[in-house]
C-alpha positions, 0 to 999 in steps of 0.5 A: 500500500503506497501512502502519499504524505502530504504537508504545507511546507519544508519549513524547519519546525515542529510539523516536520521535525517527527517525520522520519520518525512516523515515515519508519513507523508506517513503513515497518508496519508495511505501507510504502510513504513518499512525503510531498511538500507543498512550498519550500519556505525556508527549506530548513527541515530538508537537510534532517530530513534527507539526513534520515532517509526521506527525500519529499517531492517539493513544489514550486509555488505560492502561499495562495495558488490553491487551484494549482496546488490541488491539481499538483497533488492530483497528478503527482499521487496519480503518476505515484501510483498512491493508495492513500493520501495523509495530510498534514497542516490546514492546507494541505489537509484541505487540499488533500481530502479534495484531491483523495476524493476526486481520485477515489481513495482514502485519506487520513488528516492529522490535527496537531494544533490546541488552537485553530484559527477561527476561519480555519476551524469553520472550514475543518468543521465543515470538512470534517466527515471528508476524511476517513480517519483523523490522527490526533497528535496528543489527547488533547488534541484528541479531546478539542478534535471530538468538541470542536469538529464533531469527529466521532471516537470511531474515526478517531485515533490519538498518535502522539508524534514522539517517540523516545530514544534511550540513546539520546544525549543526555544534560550535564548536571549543573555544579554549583559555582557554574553557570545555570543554562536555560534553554528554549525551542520554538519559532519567534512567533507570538503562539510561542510566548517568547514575549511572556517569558520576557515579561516573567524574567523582568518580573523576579527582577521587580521582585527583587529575586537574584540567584547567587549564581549566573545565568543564561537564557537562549532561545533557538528559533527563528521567526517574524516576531525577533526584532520586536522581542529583542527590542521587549528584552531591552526595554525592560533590561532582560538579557536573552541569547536568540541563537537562530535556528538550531540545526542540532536540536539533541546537542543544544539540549544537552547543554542547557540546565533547564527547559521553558516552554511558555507557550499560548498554544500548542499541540504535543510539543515536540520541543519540550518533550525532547527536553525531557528525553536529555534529562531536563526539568521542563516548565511549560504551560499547560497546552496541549499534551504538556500537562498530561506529561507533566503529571506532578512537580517530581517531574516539572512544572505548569503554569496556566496558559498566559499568566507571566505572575505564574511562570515567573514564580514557576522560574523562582521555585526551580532557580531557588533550589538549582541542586534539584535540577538534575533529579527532576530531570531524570525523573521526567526521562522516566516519565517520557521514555515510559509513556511514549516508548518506541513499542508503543509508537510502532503499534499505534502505526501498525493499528493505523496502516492495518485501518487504512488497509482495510478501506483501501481493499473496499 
C-alpha cells in the first residue's frame, strides 16, 4: 500500500521535525510513504530530513495558488501510483481530502494544533466527515478534535508524534559555582510566548529575586516576531541569547540546565518533550499534551496558559533550589521514555496502516 504524505511546507519546525520518525513507523508496519511538500519556505527541515532517509517531492509555488496546488497533488499521487493520501497542516489537509476524493481513495488528516484559527476551524468543521480517519497528535488534541469538529471516537485515533530514544544525549548536571543554562525551542512567533517569558524574567527582577549564581537564557528559533522581542528584552533590561535556528536540536539540549516552554498554544510539543528525553526539568504551560506529561512537580512544572505572575514564580521555585535540577530531570526521562516508548509508537502505526488497509481493499 503506497501512502502519499502530504504537508504545507519544508519549513524547519515542529510539523516536520517527527517525520522520519512516523515515515519508519508506517513503513515497518508495511505501507510504502513518499512525503510531498507543498512550498519550500525556508527549506530548513530538508537537510534532517534527507539526513534520515526521506527525500519529499517539493513544489514550486505560492502561499495562495490553491487551484494549482490541488491539481499538483492530483497528478503527482496519480503518476505515484498512491493508495492513500495523509495530510498534514490546514492546507494541505484541505487540499488533500479534495484531491483523495476526486481520485477515489482514502485519506487520513492529522490535527496537531490546541488552537485553530477561527476561519480555519469553520472550514475543518465543515470538512470534517471528508476524511476517513483523523490522527490526533496528543489527547488533547484528541479531546478539542471530538468538541470542536464533531469527529466521532470511531474515526478517531490519538498518535502522539514522539517517540523516545534511550540513546539520546543526555544534560550535564549543573555544579554549583557554574553557570545555570536555560534553554528554549520554538519559532519567534507570538503562539510561542517568547514575549511572556520576557515579561516573567523582568518580573523576579521587580521582585527583587537574584540567584547567587549566573545565568543564561537562549532561545533557538527563528521567526517574524525577533526584532520586536529583542527590542521587549531591552526595554525592560532582560538579557536573552536568540541563537537562530538550531540545526542540532539533541546537542543544544544537552547543554542547557533547564527547559521553558511558555507557550499560548500548542499541540504535543515536540520541543519540550525532547527536553525531557536529555534529562531536563521542563516548565511549560499547560497546552496541549504538556500537562498530561507533566503529571506532578517530581517531574516539572505548569503554569496556566498566559499568566507571566505564574511562570515567573514557576522560574523562582526551580532557580531557588538549582541542586534539584538534575533529579527532576531524570525523573521526567522516566516519565517520557515510559509513556511514549518506541513499542508503543510502532503499534499505534501498525493499528493505523492495518485501518487504512482495510478501506483501501473496499
Amino acid at each position: 500500500m503506497r501512502i502519499a504524505y502530504i504537508i504545507n511546507s519544508m519549513e524547519g519546525g515542529g510539523a516536520q521535525s517527527p517525520l522520519p520518525r512516523i515515515v519508519e513507523a508506517l513503513e515497518k508496519a508495511g505501507a510504502e510513504v513518499r512525503v510531498f511538500a507543498l512550498l519550500r519556505r525556508n527549506g530548513l527541515a530538508l537537510p534532517r530530513l534527507l539526513a534520515k532517509g526521506v527525500v519529499p517531492v517539493v513544489r514550486e509555488g505560492s502561499e495562495t495558488d490553491h487551484f494549482r496546488a490541488l491539481a499538483w497533488i492530483i497528478d503527482q499521487s496519480r503518476a505515484w501510483g498512491a493508495d492513500a493520501l495523509w495530510t498534514s497542516l490546514t492546507r494541505a489537509t484541505l487540499l488533500g481530502q479534495i484531491a483523495a476524493k476526486r481520485l477515489n481513495i482514502p485519506v487520513v488528516s492529522w490535527q496537531h494544533n490546541a488552537y485553530l484559527k477561527p476561519w480555519n476551524e469553520r472550514l475543518l468543521r465543515w470538512r470534517a466527515t471528508a476524511a476517513d480517519l483523523w490522527v490526533a497528535d496528543s489527547a488533547q488534541v484528541a479531546e478539542l478534535t471530538r468538541e470542536r469538529l464533531g469527529v466521532s471516537n470511531e474515526n478517531l485515533i490519538t498518535w502522539p508524534i514522539f517517540a523516545a530514544d534511550p540513546e539520546v544525549h543526555q544534560a550535564a548536571e549543573w555544579q554549583p559555582g557554574q553557570r545555570l543554562e536555560i534553554g528554549s525551542l520554538g519559532r519567534l512567533h507570538p503562539a510561542k510566548g517568547y514575549d511572556l517569558l520576557i515579561d516573567a524574567l523582568a518580573l523576579l527582577d521587580q521582585r527583587g529575586f537574584r540567584p547567587s549564581f549566573p545565568l543564561r537564557i537562549s532561545i533557538g528559533g527563528i521567526g517574524a516576531e525577533e526584532a520586536a522581542l529583542k527590542a521587549r528584552a531591552r526595554t525592560v533590561s532582560v538579557d536573552i541569547e536568540f541563537a537562530g535556528f538550531i540545526e542540532n536540536p539533541t546537542e543544544f539540549l544537552a547543554r542547557q540546565h533547564l527547559y521553558v516552554q511558555p507557550s499560548r498554544r500548542e499541540g504535543f510539543c515536540i520541543a519540550a518533550h525532547e527536553a525531557m528525553q536529555a534529562g531536563l526539568p521542563v516548565v511549560a504551560a499547560e497546552t496541549g499534551e504538556m500537562p498530561y506529561t507533566i503529571n506532578s512537580r517530581d517531574v516539572g512544572l505548569t503554569f496556566p496558559v498566559g499568566d507571566v505572575t505564574e511562570l515567573a514564580q514557576a522560574l523562582e521555585d526551580v532557580l531557588s533550589r538549582p541542586e534539584r535540577l538534575a533529579a527532576i530531570g531524570q525523573n521526567a526521562r522516566d516519565r517520557v521514555l515510559e509513556k511514549f516508548s518506541q513499542e508503543r509508537f510502532d503499534a499505534v502505526a501498525a493499528k493505523i496502516v492495518g485501518r487504512l488497509s482495510v478501506l483501501v481493499a473496499s
